[in-house]
C-alpha positions in Angstrom: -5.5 -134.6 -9.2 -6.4 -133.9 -13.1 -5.3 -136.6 -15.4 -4.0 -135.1 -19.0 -3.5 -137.5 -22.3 -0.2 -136.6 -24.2 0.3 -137.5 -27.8 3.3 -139.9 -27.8 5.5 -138.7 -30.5 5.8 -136.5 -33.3 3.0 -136.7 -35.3 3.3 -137.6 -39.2 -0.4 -137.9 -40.0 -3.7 -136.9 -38.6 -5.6 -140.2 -37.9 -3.5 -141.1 -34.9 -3.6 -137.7 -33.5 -7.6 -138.0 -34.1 -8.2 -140.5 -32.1 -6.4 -139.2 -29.2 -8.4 -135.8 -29.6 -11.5 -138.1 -29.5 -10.6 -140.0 -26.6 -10.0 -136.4 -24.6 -13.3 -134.8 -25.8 -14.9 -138.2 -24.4 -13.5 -137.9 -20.8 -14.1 -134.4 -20.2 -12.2 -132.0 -19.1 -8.8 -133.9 -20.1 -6.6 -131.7 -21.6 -4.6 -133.1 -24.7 -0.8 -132.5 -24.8 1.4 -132.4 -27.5 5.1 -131.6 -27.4 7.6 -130.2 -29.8 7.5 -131.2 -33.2 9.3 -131.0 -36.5 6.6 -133.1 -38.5 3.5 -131.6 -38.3 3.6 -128.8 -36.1 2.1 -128.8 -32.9 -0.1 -125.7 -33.3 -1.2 -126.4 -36.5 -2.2 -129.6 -35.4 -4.5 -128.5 -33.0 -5.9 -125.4 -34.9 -6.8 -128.6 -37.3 -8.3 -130.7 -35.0 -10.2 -127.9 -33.7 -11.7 -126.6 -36.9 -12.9 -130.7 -37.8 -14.9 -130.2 -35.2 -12.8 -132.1 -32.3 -12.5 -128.8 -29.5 -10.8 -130.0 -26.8 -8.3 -128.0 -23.9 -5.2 -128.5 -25.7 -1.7 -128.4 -23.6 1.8 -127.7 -25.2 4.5 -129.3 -23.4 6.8 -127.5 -24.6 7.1 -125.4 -27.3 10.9 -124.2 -28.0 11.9 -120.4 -27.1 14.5 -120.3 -30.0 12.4 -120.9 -32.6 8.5 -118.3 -31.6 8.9 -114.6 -30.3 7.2 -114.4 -27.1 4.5 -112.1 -28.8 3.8 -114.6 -31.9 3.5 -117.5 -29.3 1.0 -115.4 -27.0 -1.1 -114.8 -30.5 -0.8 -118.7 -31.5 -1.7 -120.0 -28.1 -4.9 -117.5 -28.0 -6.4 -118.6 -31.1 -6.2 -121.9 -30.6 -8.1 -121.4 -27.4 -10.5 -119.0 -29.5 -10.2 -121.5 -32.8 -11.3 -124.4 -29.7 -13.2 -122.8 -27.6 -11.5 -123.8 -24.6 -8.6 -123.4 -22.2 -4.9 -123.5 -23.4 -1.6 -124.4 -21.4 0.8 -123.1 -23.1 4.4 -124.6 -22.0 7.7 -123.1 -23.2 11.3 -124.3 -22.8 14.4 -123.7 -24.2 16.0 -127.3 -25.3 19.9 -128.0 -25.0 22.6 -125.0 -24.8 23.9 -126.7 -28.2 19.9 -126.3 -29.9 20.2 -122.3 -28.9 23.5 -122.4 -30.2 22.5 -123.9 -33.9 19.4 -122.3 -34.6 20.3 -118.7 -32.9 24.2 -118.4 -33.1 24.9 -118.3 -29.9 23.6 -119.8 -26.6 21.6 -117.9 -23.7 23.9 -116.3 -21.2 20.8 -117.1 -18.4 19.1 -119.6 -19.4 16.3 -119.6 -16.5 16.4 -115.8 -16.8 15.2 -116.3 -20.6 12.4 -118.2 -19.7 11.5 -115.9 -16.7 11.4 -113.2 -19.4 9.8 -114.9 -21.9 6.7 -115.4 -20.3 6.4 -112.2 -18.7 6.3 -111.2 -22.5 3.7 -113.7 -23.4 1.5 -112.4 -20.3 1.7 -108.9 -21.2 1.1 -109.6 -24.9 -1.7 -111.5 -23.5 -3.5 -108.9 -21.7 -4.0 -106.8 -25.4 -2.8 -103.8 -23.7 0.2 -101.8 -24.8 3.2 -102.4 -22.8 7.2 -102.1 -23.0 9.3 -104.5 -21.4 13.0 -104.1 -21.3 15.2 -107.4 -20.2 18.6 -109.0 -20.0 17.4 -110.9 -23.3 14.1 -109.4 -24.7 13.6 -106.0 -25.4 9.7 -105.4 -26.6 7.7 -103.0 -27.0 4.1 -103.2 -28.4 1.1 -105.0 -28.4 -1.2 -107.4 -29.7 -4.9 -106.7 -30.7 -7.2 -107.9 -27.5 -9.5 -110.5 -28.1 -12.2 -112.4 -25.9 -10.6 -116.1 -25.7 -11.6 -118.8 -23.2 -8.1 -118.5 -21.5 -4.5 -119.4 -21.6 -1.9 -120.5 -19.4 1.5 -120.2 -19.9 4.1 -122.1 -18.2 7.4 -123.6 -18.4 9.4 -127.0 -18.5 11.1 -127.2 -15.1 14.2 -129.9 -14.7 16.3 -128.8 -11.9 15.3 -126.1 -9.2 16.9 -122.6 -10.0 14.7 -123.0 -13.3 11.7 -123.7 -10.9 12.6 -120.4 -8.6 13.3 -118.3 -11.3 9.5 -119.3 -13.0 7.7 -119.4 -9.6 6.7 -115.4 -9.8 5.7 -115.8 -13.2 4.4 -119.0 -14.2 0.9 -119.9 -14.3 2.2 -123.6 -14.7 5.7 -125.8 -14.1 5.8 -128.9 -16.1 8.2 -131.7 -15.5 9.4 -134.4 -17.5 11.6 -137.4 -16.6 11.7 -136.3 -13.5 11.1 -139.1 -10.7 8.6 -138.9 -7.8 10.3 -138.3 -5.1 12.7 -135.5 -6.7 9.3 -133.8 -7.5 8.1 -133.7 -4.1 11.2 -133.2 -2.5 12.9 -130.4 -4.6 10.6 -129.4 -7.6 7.5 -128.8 -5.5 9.1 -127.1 -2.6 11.0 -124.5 -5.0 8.2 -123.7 -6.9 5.9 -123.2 -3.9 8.6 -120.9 -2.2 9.0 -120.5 1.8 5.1 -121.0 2.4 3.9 -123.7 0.6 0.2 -123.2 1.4 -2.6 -123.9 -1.6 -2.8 -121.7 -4.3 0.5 -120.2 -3.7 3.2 -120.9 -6.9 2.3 -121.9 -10.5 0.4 -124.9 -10.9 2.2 -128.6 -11.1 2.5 -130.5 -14.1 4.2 -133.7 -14.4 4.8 -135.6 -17.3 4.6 -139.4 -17.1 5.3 -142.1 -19.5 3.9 -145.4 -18.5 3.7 -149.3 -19.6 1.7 -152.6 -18.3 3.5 -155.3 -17.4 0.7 -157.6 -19.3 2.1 -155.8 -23.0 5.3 -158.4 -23.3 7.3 -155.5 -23.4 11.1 -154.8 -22.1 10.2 -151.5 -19.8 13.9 -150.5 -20.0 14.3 -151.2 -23.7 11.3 -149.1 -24.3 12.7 -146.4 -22.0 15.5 -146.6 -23.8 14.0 -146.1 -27.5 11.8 -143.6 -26.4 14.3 -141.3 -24.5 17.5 -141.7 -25.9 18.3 -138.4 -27.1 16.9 -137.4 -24.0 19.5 -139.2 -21.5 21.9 -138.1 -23.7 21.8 -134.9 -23.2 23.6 -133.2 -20.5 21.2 -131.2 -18.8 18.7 -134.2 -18.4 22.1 -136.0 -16.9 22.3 -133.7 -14.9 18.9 -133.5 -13.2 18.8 -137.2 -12.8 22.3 -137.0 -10.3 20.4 -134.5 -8.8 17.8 -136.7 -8.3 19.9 -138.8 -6.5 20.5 -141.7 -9.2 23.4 -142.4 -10.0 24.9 -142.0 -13.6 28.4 -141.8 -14.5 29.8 -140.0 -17.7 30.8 -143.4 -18.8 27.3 -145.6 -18.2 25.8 -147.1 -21.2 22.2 -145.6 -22.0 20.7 -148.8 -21.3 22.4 -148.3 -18.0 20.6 -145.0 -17.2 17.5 -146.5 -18.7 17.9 -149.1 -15.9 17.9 -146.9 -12.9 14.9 -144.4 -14.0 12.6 -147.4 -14.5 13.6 -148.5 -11.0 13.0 -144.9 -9.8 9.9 -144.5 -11.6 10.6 -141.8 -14.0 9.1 -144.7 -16.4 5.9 -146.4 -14.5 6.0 -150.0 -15.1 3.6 -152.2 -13.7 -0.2 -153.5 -13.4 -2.6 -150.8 -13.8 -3.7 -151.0 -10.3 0.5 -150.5 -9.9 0.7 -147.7 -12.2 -2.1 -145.9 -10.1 -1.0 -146.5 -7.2 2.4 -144.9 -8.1 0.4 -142.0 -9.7 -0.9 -141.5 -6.6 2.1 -140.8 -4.9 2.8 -137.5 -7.3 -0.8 -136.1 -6.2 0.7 -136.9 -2.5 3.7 -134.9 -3.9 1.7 -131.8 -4.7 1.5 -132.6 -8.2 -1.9 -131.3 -9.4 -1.8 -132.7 -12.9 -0.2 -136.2 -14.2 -0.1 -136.1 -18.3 -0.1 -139.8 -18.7 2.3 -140.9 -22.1 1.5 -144.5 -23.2 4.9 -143.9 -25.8 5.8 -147.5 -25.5 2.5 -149.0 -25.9 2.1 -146.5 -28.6 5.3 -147.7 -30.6 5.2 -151.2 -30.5 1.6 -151.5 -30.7 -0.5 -148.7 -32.2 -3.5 -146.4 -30.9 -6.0 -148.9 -29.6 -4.0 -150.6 -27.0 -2.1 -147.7 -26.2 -5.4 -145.9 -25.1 -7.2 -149.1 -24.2 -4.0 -148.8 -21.0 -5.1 -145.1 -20.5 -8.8 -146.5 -19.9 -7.6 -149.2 -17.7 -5.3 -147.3 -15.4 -7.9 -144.5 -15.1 -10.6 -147.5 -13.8 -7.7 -148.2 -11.1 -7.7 -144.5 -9.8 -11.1 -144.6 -9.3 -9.8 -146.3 -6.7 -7.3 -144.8 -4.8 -8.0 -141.5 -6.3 -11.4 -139.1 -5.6 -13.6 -139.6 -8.0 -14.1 -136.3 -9.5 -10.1 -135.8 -10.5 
């Protein structure tokens, strides 16, 4: 199992961001993950980091469909591999119903079909050949310029399983957030793999994993709380978590919700011999990378401890992992 570093939160200056980038270029092949942002952008961020000198495989988990054609996001996710000189997973996803809704007028009539087409654009834009594609929500026709790059993946944020079917023919990767363990193994991972779930068959597993020590003095459902509030506000994220099999009512409090996904995990909370233990369990769930997001570390106390826990959980799998993840 690959471990992957994500960039807490949105990023409103470069030093923070730096370190991070440092941190991945000194554990190598660690791939650093940023997500949406409306501070400094997420591509521009690592087109910066890249020409300082700091050329690490940069993941983006996701970037919204509403707001990049599928043929400007193939182009933006090769140069940064060419501008980094190193492999790109490029994640996609489409927010809420309501985001589609304000920023393109209307909201997607198939939402999972949207993504499904989306990244059949991006891989045909990718190969530099000409090529027309005609869909239920794209209709392209065109090319971009081909151009020798180290290689990108392009993926998808997955939640609840038709949008894993409808990506599993497509997808080079299926990323997952807030998603607990056992709803990966049992649901994500089996709908992505299809009806013969033998290796190398389906996109490539991603889960995103937000994590805290028990030795930090902090609350671990306050912090889960703070940091995902919009989040587990949102329908569709209610929605996956019933699925899941917790229990959330239209009427529980967010602290309520918060609750039940630290006790299920979605949040890791523990020792970091815990924490690896639990991580252990994804890679037993067919996960093949864990993004590990010290958020609450990050918040309350800065960069140093937040990545001093990512060296100290990473010393635990060592132990329970193989030692070449």
């Amino acid at each position: 199992m690959k471990i992957g570093l994500a960039f807490p939160s949105m990023p409103e200056s470069i030093a923070d961001v730096r370190s991070y980038a440092r941190w991945a270029r000194e554990h190598p092949g660690t791939t650093l993950w940023m997500g949406h942002s409306t501070l400094i952008d997420a591509a521009s961020l690592a087109s910066y980091l890249a020409g300082s000198g700091i050329r690490v495989p940069f993941g983006f988990g996701v970037s919204l469909i509403p707001l990049m054609h599928p043929m400007h996001a193939a182009a933006v996710a090769r140069s940064i591999s060419v501008l980094s000189n190193n492999p790109i997973s490029f994640g996609v996803g489409i927010s809420s119903q309501e985001f589609v809704s304000a920023v393109s007028g209307a909201p997607y009539r198939k939402p999972a079909t949207t993504v499904n087409e989306y990244l059949k654009v991006m891989k045909s834009a990718l190969s530099g050949q000409p090529f027309q594609f005609e869909g239920e929500q794209f209709s392209v026709s065109g090319s971009i310029h081909p151009l020798d790059a180290p290689g990108v993946e392009v993926g998808a944020g997955v939640l609840r399983p038709a949008m894993a079917e409808r990506i599993r023919d497509v997808a080079d990767f299926a990323i997952t957030w807030l998603c607990p363990p056992a709803y990966i193994a049992n649901v994500i991972a089996p709908r992505l793999r299809g009806a013969a779930p033998e290796a190398g068959r389906g996109p490539r597993l991603v889960a995103s994993v937000q994590f805290l020590l028990d030795r930090r003095g902090i609350d671990p459902v306050n912090a889960m709380r703070d940091i995902n509030i919009n989040h587990l506000k949102a329908p569709h994220y209610r929605d996956m978590i019933r699925q899941a099999g917790i229990e959330v009512e239209d009427a529980d409090s967010i602290e309520t919700i918060a609750r039940r996904s630290v006790e299920a995990d979605v949040f890791m909370y523990g020792s970091a011999r815990t924490i690896a233990s639990k991580l252990r369990s994804l890679a037993d769930a067919g996960v093949d990378e864990v993004v590990l997001n010290p958020a609450a570390a990050y918040l309350a106390l800065g960069t140093a401890p937040a990545l001093q826990d990512m060296d100290e959980v990473l010393s635990e799998l060592d132990l329970v992992t193989e030692p070449n993840m």
